[in-house]
MARLUMGU-887430 format. One record per residue (C-alpha): z, x, y; residue in three letters. Coordinates in steps of 0.1 Angstrom, whole numbers, plus 2048, in hexadecimal, padded with zeros to 3 digits. Each point is the difference from the previous one (the first is absolute). Layout:
BEGIN
(pt (Z, X, Y), "ala")
...
//
This chain:
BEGIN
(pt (800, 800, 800), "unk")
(pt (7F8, 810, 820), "unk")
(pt (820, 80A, 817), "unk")
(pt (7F0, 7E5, 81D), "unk")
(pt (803, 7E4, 7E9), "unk")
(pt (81C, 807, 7F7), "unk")
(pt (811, 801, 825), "unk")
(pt (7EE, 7DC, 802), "unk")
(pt (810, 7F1, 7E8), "unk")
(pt (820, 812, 808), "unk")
(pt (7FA, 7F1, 821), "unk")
(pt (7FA, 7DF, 7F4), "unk")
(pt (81E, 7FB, 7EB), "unk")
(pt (812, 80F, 81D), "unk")
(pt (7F6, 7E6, 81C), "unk")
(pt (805, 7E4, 7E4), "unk")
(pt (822, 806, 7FB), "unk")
(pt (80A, 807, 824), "unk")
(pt (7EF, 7DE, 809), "unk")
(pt (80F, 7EE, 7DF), "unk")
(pt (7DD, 7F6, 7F6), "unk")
(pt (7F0, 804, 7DD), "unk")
(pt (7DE, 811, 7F8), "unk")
(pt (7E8, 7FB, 7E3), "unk")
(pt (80B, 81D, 7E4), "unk")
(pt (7D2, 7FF, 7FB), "unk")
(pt (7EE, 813, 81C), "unk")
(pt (7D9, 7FF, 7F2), "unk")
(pt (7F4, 80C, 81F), "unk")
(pt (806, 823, 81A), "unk")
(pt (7F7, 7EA, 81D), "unk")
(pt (814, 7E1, 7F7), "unk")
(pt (81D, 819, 800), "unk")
(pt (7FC, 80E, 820), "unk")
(pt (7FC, 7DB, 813), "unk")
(pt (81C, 7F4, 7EF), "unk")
(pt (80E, 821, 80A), "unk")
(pt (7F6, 7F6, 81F), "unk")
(pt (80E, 7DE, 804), "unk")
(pt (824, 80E, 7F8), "unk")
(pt (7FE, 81A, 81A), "unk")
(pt (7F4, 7DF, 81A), "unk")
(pt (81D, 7E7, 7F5), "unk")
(pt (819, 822, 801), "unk")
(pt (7F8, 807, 81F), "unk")
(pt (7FE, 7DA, 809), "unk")
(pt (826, 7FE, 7F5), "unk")
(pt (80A, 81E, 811), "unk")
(pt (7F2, 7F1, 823), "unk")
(pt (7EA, 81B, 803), "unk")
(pt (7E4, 7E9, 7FF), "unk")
(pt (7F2, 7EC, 826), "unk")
(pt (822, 7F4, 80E), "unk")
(pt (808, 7DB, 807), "unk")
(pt (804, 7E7, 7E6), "unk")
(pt (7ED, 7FA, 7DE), "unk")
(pt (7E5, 7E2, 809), "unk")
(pt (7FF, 7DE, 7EB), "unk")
(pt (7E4, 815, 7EB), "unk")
(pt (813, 81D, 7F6), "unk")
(pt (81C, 7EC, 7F7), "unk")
(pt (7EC, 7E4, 7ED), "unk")
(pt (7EF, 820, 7ED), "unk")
(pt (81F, 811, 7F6), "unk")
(pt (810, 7DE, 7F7), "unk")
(pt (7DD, 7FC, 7E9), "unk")
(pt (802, 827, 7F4), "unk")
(pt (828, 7F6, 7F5), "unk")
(pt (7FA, 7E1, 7EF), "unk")
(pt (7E3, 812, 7EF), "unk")
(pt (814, 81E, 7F2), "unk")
(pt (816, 7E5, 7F2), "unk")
(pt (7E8, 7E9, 7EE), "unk")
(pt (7F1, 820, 7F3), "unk")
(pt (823, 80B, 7F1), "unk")
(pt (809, 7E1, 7F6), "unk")
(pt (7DF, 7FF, 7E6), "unk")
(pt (807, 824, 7F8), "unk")
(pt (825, 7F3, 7F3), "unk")
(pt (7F6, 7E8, 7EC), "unk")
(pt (7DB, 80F, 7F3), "unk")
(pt (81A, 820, 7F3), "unk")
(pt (81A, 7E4, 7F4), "unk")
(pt (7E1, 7F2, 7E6), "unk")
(pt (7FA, 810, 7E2), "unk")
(pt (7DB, 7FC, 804), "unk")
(pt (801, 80C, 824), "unk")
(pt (7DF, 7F1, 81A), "unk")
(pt (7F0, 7F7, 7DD), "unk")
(pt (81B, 7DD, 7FF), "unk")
(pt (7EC, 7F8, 820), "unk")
(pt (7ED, 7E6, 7F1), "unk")
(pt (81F, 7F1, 7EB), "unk")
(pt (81D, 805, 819), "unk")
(pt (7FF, 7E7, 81B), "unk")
(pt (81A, 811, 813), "unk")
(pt (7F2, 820, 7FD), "unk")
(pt (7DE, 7EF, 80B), "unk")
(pt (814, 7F0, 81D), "unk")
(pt (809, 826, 809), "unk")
(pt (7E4, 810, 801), "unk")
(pt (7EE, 7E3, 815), "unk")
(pt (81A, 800, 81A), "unk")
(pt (7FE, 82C, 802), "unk")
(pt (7DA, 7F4, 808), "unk")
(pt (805, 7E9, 817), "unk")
(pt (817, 812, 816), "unk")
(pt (7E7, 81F, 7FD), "unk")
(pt (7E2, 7E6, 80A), "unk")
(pt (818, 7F4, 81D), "unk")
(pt (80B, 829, 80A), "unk")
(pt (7D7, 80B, 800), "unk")
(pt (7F5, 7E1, 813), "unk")
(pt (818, 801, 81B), "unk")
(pt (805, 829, 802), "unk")
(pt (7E5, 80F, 7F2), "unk")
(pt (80E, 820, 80A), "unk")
(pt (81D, 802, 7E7), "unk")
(pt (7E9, 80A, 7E0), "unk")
(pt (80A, 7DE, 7EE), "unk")
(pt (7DD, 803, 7F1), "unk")
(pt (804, 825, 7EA), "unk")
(pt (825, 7EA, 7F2), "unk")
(pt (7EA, 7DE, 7FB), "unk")
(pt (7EA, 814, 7EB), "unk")
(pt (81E, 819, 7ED), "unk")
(pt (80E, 7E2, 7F7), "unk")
(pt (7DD, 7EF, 7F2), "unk")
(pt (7F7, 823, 7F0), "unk")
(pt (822, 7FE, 7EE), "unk")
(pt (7FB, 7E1, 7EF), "unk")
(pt (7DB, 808, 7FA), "unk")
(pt (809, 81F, 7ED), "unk")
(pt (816, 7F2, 7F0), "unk")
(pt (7EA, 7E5, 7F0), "unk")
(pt (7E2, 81B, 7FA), "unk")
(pt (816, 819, 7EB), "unk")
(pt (80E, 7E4, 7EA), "unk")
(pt (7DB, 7F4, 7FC), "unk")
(pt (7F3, 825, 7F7), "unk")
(pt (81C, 801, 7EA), "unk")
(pt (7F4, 7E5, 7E9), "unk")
(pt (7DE, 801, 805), "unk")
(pt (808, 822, 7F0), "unk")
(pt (814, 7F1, 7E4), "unk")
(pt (7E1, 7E7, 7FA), "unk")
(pt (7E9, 81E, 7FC), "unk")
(pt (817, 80E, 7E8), "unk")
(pt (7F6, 7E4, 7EE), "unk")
(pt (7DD, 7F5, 802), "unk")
(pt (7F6, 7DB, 7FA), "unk")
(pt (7E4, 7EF, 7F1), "unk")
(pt (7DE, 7FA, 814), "unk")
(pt (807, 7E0, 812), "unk")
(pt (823, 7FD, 7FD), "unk")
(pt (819, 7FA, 81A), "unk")
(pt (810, 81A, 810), "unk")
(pt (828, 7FA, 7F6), "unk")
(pt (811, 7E7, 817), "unk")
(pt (81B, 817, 80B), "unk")
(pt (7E4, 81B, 80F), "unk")
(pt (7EC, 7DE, 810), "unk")
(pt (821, 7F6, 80F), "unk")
(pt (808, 81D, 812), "unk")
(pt (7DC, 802, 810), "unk")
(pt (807, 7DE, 809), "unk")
(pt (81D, 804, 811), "unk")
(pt (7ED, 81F, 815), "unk")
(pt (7E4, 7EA, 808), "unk")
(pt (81B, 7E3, 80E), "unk")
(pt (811, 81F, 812), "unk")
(pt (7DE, 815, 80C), "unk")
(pt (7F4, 7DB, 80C), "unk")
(pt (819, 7F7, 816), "unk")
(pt (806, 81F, 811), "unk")
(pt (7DC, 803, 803), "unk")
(pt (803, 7DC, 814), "unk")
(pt (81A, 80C, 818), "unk")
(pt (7F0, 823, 80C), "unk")
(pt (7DD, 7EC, 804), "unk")
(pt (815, 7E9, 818), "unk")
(pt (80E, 820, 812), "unk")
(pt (7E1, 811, 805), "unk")
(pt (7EF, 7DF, 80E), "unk")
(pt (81B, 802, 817), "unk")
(pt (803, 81D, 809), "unk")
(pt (7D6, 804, 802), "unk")
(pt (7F4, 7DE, 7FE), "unk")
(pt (7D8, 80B, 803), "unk")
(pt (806, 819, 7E6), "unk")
(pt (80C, 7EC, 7E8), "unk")
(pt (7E2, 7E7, 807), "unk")
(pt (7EA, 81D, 7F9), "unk")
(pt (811, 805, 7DE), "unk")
(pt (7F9, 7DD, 7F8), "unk")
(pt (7E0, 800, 80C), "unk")
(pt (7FA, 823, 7EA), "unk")
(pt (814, 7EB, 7E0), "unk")
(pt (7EA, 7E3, 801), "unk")
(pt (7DD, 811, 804), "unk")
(pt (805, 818, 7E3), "unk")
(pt (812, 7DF, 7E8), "unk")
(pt (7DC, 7ED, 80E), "unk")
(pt (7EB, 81A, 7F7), "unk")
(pt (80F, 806, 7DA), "unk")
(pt (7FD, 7DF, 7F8), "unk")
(pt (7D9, 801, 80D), "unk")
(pt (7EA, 7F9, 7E4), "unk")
(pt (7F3, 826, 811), "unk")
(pt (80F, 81C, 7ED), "unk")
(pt (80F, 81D, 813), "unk")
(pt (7F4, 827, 805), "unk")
(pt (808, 80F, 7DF), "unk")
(pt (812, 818, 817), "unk")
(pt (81C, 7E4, 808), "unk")
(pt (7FB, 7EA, 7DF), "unk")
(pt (822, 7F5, 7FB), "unk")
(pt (7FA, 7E0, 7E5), "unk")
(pt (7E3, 80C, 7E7), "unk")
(pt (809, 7E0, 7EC), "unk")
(pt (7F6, 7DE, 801), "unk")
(pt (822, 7F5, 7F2), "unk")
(pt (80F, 811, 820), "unk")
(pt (7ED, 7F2, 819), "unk")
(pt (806, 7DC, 7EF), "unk")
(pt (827, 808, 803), "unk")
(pt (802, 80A, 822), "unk")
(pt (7EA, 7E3, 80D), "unk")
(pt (81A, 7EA, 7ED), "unk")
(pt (818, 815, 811), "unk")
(pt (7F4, 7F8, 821), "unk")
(pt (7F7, 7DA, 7F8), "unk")
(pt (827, 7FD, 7F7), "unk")
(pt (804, 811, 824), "unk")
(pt (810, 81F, 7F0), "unk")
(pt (7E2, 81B, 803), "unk")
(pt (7FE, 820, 810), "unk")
(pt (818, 80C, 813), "unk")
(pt (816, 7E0, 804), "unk")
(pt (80A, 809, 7DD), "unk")
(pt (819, 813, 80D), "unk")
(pt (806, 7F2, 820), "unk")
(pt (7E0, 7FF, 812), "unk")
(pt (7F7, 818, 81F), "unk")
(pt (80D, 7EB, 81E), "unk")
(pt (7E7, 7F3, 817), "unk")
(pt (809, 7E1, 819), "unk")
(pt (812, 7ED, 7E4), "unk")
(pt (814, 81E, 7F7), "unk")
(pt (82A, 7F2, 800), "unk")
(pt (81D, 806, 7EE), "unk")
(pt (820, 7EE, 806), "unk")
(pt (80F, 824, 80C), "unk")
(pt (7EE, 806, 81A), "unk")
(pt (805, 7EC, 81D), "unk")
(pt (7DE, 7FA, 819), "unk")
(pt (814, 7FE, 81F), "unk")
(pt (813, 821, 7F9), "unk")
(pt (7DE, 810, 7F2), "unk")
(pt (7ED, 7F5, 820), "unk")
(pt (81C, 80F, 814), "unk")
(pt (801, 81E, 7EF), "unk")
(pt (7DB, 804, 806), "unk")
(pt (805, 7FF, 821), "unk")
(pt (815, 81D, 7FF), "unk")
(pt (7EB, 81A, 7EF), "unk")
(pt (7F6, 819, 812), "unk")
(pt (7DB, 80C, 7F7), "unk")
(pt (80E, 81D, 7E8), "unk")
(pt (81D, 7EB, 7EE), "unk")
(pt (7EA, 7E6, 7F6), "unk")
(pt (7E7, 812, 7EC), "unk")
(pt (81A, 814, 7ED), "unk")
(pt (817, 7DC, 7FE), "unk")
(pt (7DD, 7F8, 7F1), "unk")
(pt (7F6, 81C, 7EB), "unk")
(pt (822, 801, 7EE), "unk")
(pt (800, 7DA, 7F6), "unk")
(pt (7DB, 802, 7F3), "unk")
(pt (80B, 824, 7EE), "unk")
(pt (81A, 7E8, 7EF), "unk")
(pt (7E8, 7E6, 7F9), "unk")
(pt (7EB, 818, 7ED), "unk")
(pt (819, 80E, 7EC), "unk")
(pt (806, 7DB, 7F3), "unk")
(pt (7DD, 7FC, 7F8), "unk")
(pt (7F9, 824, 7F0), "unk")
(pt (822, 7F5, 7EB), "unk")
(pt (7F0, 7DE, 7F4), "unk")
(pt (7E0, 818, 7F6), "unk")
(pt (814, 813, 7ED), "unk")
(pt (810, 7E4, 7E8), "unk")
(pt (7FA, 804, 7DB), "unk")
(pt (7E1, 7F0, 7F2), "unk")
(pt (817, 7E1, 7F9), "unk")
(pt (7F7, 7F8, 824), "unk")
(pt (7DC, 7F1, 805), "unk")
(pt (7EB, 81A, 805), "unk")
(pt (7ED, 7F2, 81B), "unk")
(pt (820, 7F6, 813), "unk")
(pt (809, 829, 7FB), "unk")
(pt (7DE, 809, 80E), "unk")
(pt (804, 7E8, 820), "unk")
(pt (821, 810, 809), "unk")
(pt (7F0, 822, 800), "unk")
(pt (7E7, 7F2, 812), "unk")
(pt (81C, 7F1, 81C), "unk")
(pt (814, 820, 7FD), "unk")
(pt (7DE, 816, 80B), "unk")
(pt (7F9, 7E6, 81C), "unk")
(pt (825, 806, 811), "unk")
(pt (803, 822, 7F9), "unk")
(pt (7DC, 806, 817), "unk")
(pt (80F, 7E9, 81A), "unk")
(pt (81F, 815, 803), "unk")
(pt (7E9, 820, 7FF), "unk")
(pt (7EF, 7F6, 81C), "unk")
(pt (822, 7F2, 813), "unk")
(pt (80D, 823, 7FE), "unk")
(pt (7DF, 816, 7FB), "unk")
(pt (81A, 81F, 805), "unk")
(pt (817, 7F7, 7E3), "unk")
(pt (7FB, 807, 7D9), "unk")
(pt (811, 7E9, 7EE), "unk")
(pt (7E6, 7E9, 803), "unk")
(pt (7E8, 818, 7EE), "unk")
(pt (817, 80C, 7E6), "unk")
(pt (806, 7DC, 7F2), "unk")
(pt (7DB, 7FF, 802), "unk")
(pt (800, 824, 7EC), "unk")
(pt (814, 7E7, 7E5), "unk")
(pt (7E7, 7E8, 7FC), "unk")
(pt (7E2, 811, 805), "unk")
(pt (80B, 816, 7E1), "unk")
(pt (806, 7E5, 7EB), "unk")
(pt (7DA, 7F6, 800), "unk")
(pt (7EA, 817, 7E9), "unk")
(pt (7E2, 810, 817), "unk")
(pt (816, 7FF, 820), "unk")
(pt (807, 824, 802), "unk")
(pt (7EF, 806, 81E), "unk")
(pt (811, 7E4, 810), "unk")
(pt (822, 80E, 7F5), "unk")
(pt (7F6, 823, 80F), "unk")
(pt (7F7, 7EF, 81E), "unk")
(pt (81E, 7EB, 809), "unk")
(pt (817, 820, 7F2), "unk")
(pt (7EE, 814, 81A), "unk")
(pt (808, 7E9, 81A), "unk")
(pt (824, 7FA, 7FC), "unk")
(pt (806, 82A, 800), "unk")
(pt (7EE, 7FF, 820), "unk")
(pt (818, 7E5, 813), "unk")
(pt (817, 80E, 815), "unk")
(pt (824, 7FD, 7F2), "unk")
(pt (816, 7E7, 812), "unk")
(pt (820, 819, 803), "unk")
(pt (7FE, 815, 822), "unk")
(pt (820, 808, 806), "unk")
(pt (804, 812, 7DB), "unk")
(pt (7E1, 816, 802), "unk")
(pt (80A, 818, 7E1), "unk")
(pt (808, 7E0, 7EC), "unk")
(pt (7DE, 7F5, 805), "unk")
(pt (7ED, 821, 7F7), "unk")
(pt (817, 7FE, 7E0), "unk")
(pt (7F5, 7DF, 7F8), "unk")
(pt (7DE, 807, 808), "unk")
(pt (7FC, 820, 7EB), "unk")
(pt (812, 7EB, 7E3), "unk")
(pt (7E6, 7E4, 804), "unk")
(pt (7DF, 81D, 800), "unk")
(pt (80D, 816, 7DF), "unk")
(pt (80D, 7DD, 7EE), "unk")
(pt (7ED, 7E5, 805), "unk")
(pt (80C, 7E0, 811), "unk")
(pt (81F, 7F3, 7EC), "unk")
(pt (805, 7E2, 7EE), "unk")
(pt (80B, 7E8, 813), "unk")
(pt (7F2, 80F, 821), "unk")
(pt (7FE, 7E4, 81C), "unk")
(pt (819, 7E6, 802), "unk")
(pt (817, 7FB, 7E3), "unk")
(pt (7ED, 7FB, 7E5), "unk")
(pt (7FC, 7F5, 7DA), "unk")
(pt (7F0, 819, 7E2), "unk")
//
């Protein structure tokens, strides 16, 4: 570990406990470290009066009445997710643990609508990721089992492995629904434009027309018959897993008159990267959903890599000087045989984005020279799945 990581996280757990707050024990990130960093060094000096004299205005204390109440929704699902002995995987069984996690949510919703400044949106996703991950290694673990032992051609795959992929669908759905309501908030014409983008490419593979044999995705009839029954029962494409926003995008989190508000408060630079991150996040949902077992339809599978490429090129060109966008794209682009120059290419461009960490300059060589004789890691964007 190199020594200014170390006096970051030294730092961190430092200001936590002189401000008697708690921190998440995961940092995925170098730059999430240093703003959170960041934020204690602001509320420290806040505290300490050092900060513009006078009293705190009816924002600042509304934010850190939101930022309290948050921190204790969020423990108070931690409590009881460690009190279960099945963890965030008795989500779908424990209505009280459900209760939990909806209200940590909320509150988060509530925090990032009214101060967007606070970084609700890196905990609203920790606390997705955690129950995503969750969910995916249990399914890997006995999709493994099931390949142990292999079943007959055309047989069902065991109920217990069909289940669990269930249950991540249900999961991958509905957080899928609420981040297309935040970024149709938060961007309202780019979340049209994702629409837009959704329902041209579902129009065009259910044409009679087939596709460029470069971007074939369903080279059989019996495909194409499933996903136009898909989309006649109102589930195709990407409204699978929670559709891709668009004027009709809403969830019962997110409240319009604090979203419209909020948009009124981004500046020109917070909004894009308020954007970027929630369509990051949205594309790690998707790219998840692609990567279900092949219980899960394979057309639904090929839909949701298809929605996790469309938000992961909207974020790229959000933040055109940021690389996470292009490593997730590294992820899926090397999943698909006769992609490699695509892989390259995206590779290429997230080692040429400037890192995000200016006031740690050696950190960021290090992590730089890591990234060049390594390879990106797994993992490398936002918190992610396998």
């Amino acid at each position: 570990m190199e020594p200014d990581l170390q006096v970051l996280l030294a730092e961190r757990a430092a200001l936590a406990l002189s401000l008697g707050v708690t921190v998440d024990e995961e940092v995925f990130f170098v730059e999430d470290l240093l703003h959170e960093v960041q934020r204690l060094r602001g509320e420290q000096r806040r505290r300490s009066g050092l900060a513009a004299p006078g009293a705190p205005s009816a924002e600042d204390s509304e934010a850190q009445a939101l930022m309290h109440e948050a921190r204790q929704a969020e423990r108070a699902f931690t409590t009881l997710e460690k009190q279960s002995p099945d963890g965030v995987l008795a989500l779908g069984s424990s209505g009280l643990l459900q209760q939990r996690f909806t209200e940590a949510c909320r509150t988060l919703v509530r925090l990032l609508l009214r101060a967007p400044e606070c970084g609700a949106e890196q905990q609203l996703w920790k606390l997705h990721h955690r129950v995503a991950d969750a969910h995916q290694r249990a399914v890997r673990g006995l999709a493994a089992t099931a390949a142990r032992k292999p079943l007959p051609v055309g047989a069902p795959p065991p109920a217990e492995l069909a289940a669990a992929c269930a249950v991540l669908e249900a999961f991958l759905r509905d957080a899928g629904a609420l981040y297309s309501a935040l970024i149709a908030a938060v961007d309202p014409l780019l979340s049209s434009s994702l629409a837009t983008e959704a329902a041209a490419a579902t129009a065009a593979a259910a044409s009679a027309a087939p596709p460029p044999v470069a971007v074939r995705v369903l080279s059989r009839p019996s495909e194409r018959n499933e996903r136009n029954e898909r989309n006649e029962r109102g589930e195709g494409g990407e409204g699978g897993e929670g559709g891709e926003g668009g004027e009709g995008a809403h969830h019962p989190l997110v409240d319009h008159a604090a979203a419209a508000a909020m948009a009124a408060r981004l500046s020109r630079t917070a909004a894009p990267a308020l954007a970027a991150h929630c369509c990051l996040a949205r594309g790690d949902l998707f790219r998840y959903a692609a990567q279900l077992p092949k219980v899960a339809s394979a057309t639904a599978r090929r839909d949701a890599a298809a929605g996790a490429r469309r938000h992961y090129a909207a974020a790229a060109r959000l933040r055109p000087a940021e690389g996470r966008p292009h490593l997730q794209l590294v992820l899926l682009s090397a999943a698909v045989p006769g992609s490699t120059l695509e892989t390259i290419y995206h590779y290429a461009r997230a080692l040429g984005c400037a890192p995000a960490w200016p006031k740690v300059p050696r950190l960021a060589a290090a992590h730089a020279t890591t990234h060049r004789s390594t390879g990106p890691p797994a993992g490398s964007g936002y918190p992610l799945g396998p």
